[in-house]
RODO-2510 file (C-alpha; in nm, 4 decimals, decimal comma):
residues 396
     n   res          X          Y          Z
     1     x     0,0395     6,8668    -5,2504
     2     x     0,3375     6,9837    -5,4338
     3     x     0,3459     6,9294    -5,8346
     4     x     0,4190     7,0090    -6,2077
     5     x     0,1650     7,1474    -6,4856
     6     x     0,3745     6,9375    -6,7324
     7     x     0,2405     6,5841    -6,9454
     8     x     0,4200     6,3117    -6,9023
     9     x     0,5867     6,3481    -7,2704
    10     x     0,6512     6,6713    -7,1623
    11     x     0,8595     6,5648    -6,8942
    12     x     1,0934     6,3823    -7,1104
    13     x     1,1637     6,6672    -7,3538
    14     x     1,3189     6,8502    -7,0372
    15     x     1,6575     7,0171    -7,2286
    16     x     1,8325     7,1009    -6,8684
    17     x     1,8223     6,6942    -6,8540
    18     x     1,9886     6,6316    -7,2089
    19     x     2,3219     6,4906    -7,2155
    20     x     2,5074     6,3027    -7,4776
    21     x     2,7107     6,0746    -7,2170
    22     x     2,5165     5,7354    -7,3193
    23     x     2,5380     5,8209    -7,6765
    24     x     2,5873     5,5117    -7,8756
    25     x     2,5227     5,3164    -7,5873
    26     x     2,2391     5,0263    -7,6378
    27     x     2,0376     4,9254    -7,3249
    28     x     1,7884     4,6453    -7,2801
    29     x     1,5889     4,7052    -6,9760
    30     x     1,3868     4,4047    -6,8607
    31     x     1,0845     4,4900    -6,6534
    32     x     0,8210     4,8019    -6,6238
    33     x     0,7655     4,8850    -6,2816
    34     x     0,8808     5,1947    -6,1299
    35     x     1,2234     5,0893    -6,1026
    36     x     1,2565     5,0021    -6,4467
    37     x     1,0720     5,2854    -6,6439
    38     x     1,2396     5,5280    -6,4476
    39     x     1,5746     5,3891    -6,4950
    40     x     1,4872     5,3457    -6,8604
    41     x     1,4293     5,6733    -6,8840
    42     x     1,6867     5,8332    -6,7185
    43     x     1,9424     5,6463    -6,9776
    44     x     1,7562     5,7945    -7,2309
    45     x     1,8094     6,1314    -7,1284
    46     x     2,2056     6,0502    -7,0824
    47     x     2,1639     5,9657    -7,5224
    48     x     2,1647     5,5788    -7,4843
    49     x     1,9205     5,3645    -7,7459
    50     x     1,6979     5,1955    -7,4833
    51     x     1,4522     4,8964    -7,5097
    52     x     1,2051     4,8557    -7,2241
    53     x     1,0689     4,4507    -7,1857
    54     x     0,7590     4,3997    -7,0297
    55     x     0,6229     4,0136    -6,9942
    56     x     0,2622     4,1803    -6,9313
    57     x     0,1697     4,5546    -6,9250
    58     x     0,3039     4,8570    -6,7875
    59     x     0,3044     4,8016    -6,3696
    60     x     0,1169     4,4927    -6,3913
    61     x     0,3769     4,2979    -6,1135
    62     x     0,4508     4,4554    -5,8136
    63     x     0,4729     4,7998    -5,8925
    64     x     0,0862     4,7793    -5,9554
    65     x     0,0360     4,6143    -5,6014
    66     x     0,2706     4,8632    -5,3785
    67     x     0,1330     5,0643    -5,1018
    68     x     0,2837     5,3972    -5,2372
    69     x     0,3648     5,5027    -4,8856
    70     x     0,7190     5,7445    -4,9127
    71     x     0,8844     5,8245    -4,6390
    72     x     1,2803     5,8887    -4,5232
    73     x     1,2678     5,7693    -4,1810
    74     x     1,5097     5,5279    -4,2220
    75     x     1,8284     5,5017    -3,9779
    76     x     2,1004     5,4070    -4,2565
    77     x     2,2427     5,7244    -4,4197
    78     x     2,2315     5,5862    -4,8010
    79     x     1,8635     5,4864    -4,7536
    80     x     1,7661     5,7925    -4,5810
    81     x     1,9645     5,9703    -4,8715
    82     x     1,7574     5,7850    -5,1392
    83     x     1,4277     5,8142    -5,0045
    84     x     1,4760     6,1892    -5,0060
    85     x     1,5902     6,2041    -5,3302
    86     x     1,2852     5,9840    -5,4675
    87     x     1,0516     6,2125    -5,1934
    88     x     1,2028     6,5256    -5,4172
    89     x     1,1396     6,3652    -5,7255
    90     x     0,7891     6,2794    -5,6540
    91     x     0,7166     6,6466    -5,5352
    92     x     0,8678     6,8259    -5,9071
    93     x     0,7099     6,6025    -6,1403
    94     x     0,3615     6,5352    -5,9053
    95     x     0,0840     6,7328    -6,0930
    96     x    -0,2732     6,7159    -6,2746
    97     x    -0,1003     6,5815    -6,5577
    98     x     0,0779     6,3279    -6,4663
    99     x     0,0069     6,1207    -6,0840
   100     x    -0,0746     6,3149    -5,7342
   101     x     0,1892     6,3054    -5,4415
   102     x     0,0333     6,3826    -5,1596
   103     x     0,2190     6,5203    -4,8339
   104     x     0,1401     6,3196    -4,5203
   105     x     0,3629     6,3078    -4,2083
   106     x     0,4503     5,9296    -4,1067
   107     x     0,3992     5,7719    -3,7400
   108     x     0,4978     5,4516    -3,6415
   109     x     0,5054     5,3224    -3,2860
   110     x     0,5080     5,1077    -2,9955
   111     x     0,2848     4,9618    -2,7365
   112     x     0,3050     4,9666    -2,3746
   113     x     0,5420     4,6347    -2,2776
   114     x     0,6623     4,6237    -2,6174
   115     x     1,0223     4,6528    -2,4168
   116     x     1,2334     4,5449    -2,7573
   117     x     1,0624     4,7714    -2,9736
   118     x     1,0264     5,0569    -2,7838
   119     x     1,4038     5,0726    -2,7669
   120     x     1,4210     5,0065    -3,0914
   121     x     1,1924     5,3390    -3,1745
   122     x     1,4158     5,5380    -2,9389
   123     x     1,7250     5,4119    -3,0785
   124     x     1,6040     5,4555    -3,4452
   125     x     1,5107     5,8200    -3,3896
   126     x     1,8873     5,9037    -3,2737
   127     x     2,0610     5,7808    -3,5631
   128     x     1,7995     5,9184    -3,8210
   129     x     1,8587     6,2722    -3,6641
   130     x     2,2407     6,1971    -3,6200
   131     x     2,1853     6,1432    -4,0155
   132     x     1,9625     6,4881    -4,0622
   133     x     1,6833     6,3278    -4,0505
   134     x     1,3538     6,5265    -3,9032
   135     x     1,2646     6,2871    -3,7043
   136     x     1,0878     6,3571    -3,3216
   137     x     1,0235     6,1368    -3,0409
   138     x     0,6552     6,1519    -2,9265
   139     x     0,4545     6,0142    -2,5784
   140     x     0,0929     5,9186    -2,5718
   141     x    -0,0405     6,2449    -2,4873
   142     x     0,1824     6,4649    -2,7700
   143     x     0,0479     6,2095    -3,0102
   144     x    -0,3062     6,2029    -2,9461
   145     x    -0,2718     6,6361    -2,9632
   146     x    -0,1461     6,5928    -3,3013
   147     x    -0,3091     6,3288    -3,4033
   148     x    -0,6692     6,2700    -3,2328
   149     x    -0,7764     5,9665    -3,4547
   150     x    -0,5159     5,7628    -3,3219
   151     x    -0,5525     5,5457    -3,0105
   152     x    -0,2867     5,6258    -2,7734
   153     x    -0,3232     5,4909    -2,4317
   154     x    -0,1510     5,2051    -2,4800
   155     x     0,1667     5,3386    -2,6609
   156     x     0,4643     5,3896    -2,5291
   157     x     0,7068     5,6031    -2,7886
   158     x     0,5982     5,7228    -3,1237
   159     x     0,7947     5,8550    -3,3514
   160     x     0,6859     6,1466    -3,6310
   161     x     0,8703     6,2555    -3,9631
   162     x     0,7660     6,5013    -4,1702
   163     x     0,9316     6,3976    -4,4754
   164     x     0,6425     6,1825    -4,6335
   165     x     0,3303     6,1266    -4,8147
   166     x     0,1784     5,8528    -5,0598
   167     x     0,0662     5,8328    -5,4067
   168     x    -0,0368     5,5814    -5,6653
   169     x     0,2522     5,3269    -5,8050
   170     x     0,0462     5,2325    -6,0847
   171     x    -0,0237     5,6079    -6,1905
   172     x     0,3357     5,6963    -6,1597
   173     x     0,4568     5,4002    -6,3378
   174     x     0,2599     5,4950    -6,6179
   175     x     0,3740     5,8125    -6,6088
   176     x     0,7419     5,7324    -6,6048
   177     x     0,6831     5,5028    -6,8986
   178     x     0,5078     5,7795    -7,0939
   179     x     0,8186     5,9677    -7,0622
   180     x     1,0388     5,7426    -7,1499
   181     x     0,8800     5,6851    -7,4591
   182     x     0,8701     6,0213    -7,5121
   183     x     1,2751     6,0159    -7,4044
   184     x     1,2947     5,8128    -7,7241
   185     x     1,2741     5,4625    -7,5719
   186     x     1,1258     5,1381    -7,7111
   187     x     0,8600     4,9745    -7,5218
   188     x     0,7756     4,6226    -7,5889
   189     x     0,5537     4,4865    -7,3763
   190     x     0,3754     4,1631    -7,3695
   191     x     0,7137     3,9820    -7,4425
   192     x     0,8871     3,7914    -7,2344
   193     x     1,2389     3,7354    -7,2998
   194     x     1,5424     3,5281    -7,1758
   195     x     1,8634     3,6985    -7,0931
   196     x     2,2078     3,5798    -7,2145
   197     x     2,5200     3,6646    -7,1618
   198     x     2,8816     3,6659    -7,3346
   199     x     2,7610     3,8917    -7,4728
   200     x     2,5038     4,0091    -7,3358
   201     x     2,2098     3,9935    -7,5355
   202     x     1,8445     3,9589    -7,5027
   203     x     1,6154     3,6541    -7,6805
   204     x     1,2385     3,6969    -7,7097
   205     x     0,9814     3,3971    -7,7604
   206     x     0,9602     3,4612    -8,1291
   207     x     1,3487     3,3942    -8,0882
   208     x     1,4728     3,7267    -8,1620
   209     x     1,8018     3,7841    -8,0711
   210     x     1,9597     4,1354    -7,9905
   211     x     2,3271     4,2250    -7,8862
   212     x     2,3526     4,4645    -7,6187
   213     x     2,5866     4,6697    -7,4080
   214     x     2,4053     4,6337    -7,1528
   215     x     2,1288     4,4653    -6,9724
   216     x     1,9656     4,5804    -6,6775
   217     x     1,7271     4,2753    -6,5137
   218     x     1,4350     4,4809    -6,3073
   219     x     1,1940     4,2337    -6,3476
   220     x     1,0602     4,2327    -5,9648
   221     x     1,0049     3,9040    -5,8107
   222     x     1,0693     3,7042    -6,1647
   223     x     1,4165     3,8477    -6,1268
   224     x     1,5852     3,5661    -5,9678
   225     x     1,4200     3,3355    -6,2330
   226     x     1,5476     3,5173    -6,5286
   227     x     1,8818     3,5566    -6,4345
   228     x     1,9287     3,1518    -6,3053
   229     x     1,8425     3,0401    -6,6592
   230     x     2,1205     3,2901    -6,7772
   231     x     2,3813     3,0725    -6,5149
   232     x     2,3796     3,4011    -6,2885
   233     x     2,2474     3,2770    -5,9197
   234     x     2,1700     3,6086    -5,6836
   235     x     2,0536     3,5844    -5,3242
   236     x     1,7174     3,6857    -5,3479
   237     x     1,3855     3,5243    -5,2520
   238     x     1,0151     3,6589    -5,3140
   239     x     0,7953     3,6646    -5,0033
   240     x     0,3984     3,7179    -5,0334
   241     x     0,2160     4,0053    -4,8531
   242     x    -0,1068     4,1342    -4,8238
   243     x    -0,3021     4,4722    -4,8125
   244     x    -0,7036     4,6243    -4,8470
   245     x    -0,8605     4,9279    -4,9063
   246     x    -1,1829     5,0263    -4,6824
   247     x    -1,4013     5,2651    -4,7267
   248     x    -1,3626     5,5485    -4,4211
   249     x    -1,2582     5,9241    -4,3708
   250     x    -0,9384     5,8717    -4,2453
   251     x    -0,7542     6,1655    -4,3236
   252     x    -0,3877     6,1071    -4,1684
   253     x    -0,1502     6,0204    -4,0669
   254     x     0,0196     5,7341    -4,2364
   255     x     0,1144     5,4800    -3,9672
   256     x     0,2757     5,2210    -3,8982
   257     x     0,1759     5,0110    -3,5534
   258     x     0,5152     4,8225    -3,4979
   259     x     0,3703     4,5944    -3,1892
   260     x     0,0549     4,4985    -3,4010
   261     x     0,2075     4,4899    -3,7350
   262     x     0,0447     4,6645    -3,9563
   263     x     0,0648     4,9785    -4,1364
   264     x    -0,1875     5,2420    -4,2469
   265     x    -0,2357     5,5280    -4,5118
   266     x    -0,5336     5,7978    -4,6677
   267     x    -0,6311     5,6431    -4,9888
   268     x    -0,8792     5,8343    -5,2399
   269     x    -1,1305     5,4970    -5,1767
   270     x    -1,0711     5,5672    -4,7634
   271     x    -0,7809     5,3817    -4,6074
   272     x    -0,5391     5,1309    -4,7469
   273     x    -0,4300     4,9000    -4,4888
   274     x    -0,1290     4,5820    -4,5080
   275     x     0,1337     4,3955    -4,4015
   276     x    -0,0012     4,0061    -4,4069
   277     x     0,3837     3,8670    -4,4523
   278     x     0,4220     3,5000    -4,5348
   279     x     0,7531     3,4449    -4,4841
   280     x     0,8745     3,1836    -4,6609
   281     x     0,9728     3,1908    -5,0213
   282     x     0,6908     3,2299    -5,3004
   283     x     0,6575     3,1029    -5,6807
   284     x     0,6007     3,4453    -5,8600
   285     x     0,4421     3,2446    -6,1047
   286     x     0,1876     3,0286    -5,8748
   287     x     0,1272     3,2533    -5,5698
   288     x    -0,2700     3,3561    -5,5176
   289     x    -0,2884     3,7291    -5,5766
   290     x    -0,6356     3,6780    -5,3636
   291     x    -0,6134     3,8013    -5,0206
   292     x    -0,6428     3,4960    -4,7455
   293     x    -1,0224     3,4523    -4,6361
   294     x    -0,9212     3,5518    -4,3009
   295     x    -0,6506     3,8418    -4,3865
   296     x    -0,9486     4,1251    -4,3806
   297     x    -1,0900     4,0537    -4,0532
   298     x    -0,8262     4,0193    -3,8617
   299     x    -0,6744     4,3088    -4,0109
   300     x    -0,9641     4,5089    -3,9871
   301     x    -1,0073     4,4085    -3,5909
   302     x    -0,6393     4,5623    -3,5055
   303     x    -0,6653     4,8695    -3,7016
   304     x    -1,0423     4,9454    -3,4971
   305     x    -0,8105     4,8987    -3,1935
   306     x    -0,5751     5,1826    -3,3021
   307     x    -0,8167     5,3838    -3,5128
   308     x    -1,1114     5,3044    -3,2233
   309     x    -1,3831     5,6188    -3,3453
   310     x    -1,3449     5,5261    -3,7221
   311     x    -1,5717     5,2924    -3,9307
   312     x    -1,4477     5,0574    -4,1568
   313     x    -1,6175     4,9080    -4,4788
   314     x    -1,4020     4,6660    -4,6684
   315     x    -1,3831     4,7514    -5,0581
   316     x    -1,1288     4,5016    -5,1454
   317     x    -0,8053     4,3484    -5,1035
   318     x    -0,5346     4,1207    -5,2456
   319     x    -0,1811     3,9439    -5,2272
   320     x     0,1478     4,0979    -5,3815
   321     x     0,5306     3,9667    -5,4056
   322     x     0,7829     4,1541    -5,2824
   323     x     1,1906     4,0624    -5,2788
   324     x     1,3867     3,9644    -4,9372
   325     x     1,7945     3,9276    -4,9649
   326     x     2,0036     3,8270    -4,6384
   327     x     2,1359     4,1155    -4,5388
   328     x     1,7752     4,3252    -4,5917
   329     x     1,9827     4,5565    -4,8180
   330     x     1,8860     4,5469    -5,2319
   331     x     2,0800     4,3746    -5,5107
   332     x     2,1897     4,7121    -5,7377
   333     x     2,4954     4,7074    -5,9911
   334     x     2,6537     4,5325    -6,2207
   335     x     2,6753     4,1256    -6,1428
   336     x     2,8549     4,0595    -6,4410
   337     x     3,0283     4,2276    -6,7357
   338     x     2,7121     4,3775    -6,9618
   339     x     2,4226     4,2193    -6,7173
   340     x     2,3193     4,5140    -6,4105
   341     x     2,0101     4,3822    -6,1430
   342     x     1,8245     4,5895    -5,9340
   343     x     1,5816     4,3844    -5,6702
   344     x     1,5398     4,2584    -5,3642
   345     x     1,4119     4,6004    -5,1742
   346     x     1,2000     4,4544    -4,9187
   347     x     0,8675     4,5822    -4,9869
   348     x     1,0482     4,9395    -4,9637
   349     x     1,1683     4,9618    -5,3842
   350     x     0,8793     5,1729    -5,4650
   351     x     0,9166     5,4220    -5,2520
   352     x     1,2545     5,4761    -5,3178
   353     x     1,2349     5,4162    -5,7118
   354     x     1,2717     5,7748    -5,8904
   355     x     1,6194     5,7143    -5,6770
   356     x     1,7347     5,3658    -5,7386
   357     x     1,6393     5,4118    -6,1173
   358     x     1,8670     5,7280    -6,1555
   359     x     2,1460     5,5265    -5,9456
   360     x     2,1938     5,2756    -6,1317
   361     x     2,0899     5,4744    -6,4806
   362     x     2,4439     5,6384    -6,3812
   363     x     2,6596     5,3138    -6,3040
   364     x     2,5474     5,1713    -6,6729
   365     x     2,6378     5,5141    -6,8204
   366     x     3,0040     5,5616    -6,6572
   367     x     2,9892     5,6294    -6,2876
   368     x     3,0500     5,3564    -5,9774
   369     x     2,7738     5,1820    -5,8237
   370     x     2,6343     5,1850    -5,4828
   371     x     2,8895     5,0058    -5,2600
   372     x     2,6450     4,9314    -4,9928
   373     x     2,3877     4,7637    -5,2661
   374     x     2,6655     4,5896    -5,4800
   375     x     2,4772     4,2545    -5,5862
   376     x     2,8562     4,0683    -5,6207
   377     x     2,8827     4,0730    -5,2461
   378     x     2,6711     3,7300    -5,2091
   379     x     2,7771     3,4487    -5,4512
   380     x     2,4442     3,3923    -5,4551
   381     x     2,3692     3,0174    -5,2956
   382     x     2,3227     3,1502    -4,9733
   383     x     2,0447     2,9782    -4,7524
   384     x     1,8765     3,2943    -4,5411
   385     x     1,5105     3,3778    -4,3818
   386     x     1,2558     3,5747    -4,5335
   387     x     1,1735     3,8681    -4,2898
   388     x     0,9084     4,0972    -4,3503
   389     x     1,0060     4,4553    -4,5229
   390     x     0,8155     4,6917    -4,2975
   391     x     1,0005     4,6224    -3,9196
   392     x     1,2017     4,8591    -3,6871
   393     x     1,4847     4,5887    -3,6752
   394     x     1,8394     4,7750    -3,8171
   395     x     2,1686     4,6405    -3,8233
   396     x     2,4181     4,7698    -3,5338
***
């Protein structure tokens, strides 16, 4: 483990960081997960007067329900760019202090007759190291020498990067937030508010209304919701998934079992295990946060089959809402004049947060936005699937 001796209000007092390019810029940020308190406070540090909404608390959506599995293994160049930036930014500011990143390397894999996915691994593992990606190609017998707790008889290709680790959303959430209001930002939470536009403005329940230059809507899965009432449709749906900790001494690595679909990683409690995709659009506002009665035992039966000499007792476990959009690729940038979104990352906006907060932190300031992530490129009526976040599937 890699990491800083600083607080959290320390952090935001970082001079090097300083800039005046935001100055007498006004910011309301809605949402406080880790997309949103980082981005709120990397416009404080470019001199912009920032308000941070929160409905509930600090990481009490999604951000408090993620996996916190990072990794970079991913075969476009802009994600794989992304998650190593976030992967960087999790290393510097990881520390006693303030939330522990710890370094893991990251398998994921495919069984024996698996014929799609197994070329999908193969073909994956090219273009990540055509994009400087580490990434290596594994058999069953070089990953069961590396890795002896893994069950490898029936795989066919594995793939390893080294690039990875996991840590707690909810701590580093918190700890983003802390600097930020140490950056000088205003945190409200426990107030919802509607957005507006022309100009774009922010109303609270008490009915409160502030002009700003600039909105950005990270509200998770109530995204879509807030922005419809403001006459701004976006192509997003929210999906439900499902995870559980059990108590064991697994150790490493985290993994990802393509064919049985489901993915693993160390947790202080043992092991954190998930996937459990409905997909099919979910209320954010109705779905169960309870785990489905059967979600543990079946889960628990595959991972014995790929983790065979470990022993599993099951601590707890629960439902969370991640985003889906039609092309698989997030909704980040401006969608109108004043009003910026950023959602819609698949189950995969966590891990690539520190990132996608700084990203679009610089497109309110003054710089362009991410082409590839451009939320204007749907009109935002499109009818699409939900497909699960975690899959091997890319786009040719």
């Amino acid at each position: 483990m890699t990491g800083s001796d600083r607080s959290p209000t320390e952090l935001a007092v970082d001079s090097d960081a300083l800039t005046d390019r935001g100055e007498d810029l006004t910011v309301a940020v809605v949402g406080a997960g880790a997309v949103g308190v980082t981005a709120a406070y990397e416009l404080a540090l470019e001199g912009a007067e920032v308000t941070l909404y929160e409905r509930d608390t600090v990481s009490s959506g999604a951000s408090g329900r993620a996996a916190g599995i990072c990794y970079d293994a991913f075969t476009d160049s802009l994600d794989a760019e992304l998650a190593g930036e976030a992967i960087e930014r999790f290393r510097a500011i990881s520390g006693e202090d303030t939330f522990s990143f710890v370094e893991c390397p990251y398998v994921w894999l495919a069984r024996e007759g698996d014929d799609d996915r197994i070329e999908t691994v193969r073909e994956g593992i090219r273009r990540m190291q055509e994009n400087g990606v580490i990434a290596l190609e594994v058999g069953p017998d070089s990953l069961a020498e590396r890795f002896p707790s893994i069950r490898t008889d029936d795989v066919a290709v594995a793939g390893i990067a080294g690039a990875a680790g996991y840590t707690d959303p909810g701590r580093y959430t918190a700890c983003l937030a802390a600097a930020a209001t140490g950056a000088g930002v205003t945190l409200e939470t426990e107030t919802p508010v509607e957005v507006r536009t022309d100009p774009s403005r922010i109303v609270t329940e008490r009915g409160d209304e502030r002009e700003v230059d600039a909105v950005l809507v990270a509200a998770g899965a109530h995204t879509k919701r807030l922005l419809a009432d403001a006459g701004i449709p976006i192509a997003m749906k929210p999906y439900r998934v499902q995870a559980l900790v059990a108590d064991s001494d697994f150790s490493e690595p985290i993994c990802y079992d393509a064919t049985g679909d489901f993915y693993v990683r160390p947790h202080p409690d043992g092991i954190l295990v998930g996937n459990g995709t409905e997909t099919r659009e979910a209320d954010p506002d109705e779905y169960d946060r309870d785990a489905d009665p059967e979600f543990a035992s079946s889960l628990l039966d595959r991972l014995t089959h790929r983790l065979p000499d470990a022993e599993f007792d099951l601590e707890r476990s629960w439902a969370g809402l991640c985003t889906a959009t039609p092309d698989r690729n997030p909704l980040v940038g401006e969608l109108r004049e004043g009003i910026y979104v950023a959602t819609g990352f698949q189950g995969q906006g966590f891990m690539r947060a520190p990132a996608i907060g700084e990203r679009v932190a610089r497109e309110i300031v003054d710089e362009e936005g991410m082409a590839a992530f451009d939320p204007t490129r749907f009109a935002g009526d499109e009818s699409f699937d939900v497909t699960e976040g975690m899959t091997l599937t890319f786009e040719e």
